[in-house]
N, C-alpha and C positions, 0 to 999 in steps of 0.2 A: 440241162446245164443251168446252174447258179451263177444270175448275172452280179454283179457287185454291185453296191448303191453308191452315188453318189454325192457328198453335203453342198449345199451352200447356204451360208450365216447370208444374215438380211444388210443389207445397207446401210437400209435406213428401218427404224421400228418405232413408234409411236402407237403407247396403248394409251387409251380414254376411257376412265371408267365414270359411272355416274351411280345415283343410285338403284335404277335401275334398270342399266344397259351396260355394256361393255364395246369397246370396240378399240379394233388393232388395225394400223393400216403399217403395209410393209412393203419394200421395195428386194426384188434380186436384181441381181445381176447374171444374167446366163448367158458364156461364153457360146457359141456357134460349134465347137469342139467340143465342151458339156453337153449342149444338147444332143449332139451326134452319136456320144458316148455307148454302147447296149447298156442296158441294166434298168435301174432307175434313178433317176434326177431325184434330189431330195432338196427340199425349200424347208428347212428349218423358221420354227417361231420358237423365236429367244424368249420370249415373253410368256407367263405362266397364264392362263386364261382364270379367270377367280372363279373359284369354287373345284376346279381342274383336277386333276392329280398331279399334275406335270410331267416331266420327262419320266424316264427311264433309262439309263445309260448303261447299264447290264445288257442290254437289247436295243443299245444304239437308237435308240427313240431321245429328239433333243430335246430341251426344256420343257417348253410350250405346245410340242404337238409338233408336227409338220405336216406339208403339202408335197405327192409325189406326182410324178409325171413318168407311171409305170410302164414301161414297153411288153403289150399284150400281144401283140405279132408284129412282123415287118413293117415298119412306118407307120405303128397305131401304140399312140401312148394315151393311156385312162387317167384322167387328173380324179387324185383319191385327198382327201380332209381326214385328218385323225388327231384327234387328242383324244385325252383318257381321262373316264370319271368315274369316282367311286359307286358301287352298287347302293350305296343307301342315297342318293342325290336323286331329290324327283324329277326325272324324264322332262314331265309335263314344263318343268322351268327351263327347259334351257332348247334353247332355240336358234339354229345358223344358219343365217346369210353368209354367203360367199360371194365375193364378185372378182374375177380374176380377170384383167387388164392386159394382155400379151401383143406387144409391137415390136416390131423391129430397128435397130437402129437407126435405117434409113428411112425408118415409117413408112415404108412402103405398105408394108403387111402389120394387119392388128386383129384383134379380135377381142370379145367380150362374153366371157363365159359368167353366167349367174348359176348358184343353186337354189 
């Protein structure tokens, strides 16, 4: 069975570019009822990554790429990073860091995922 996907646009978005770095910091919001959702959670980046291809909206891919938080079985979800680059872009340049930030309203619960 095909779970449904579902979006959430960023909050807050702020890209920085230099001349030789890039960088996006972004904020969601995910409701307690999204997260619970089956399927997958989708974290859209509004923001086009430079050099990127961008979205694709034929295929529901948003501007900038997005972040999922895929459901691989019962109470296990894979956080996946995807944007898209043309085939002639040399590999060797481009280079992600990720660092994902995840607490809870109450702050009780947090965590810190790096790639």
């Amino acid at each position: 069975q095909i779970m449904d996907n579902f979006h959430i646009a960023p909050q807050f978005d702020e890209p920085s570019v230099t001349t030789v770095t890039y960088r996006q910091k972004l904020a969601w919001k995910i409701t307690e009822e999204n997260w619970n959702k089956p399927g997958c959670l989708v974290l859209e980046l509004s923001t086009v990554i430079p050099g990127s291809l961008g979205g694709v909206p034929d295929i529901n891919i948003p501007t900038g790429g997005f972040v999922d938080f895929g459901e691989i079985f019962d109470n296990t979800r894979a956080v996946r990073f995807y944007t898209l680059w043309p085939n002639d872009e040399k590999v060797d340049k481009i280079h992600v860091d990720a660092v994902f930030r995840i607490k809870s309203n109450d702050g009780e619960t947090s965590a810190t995922l790096k790639t």
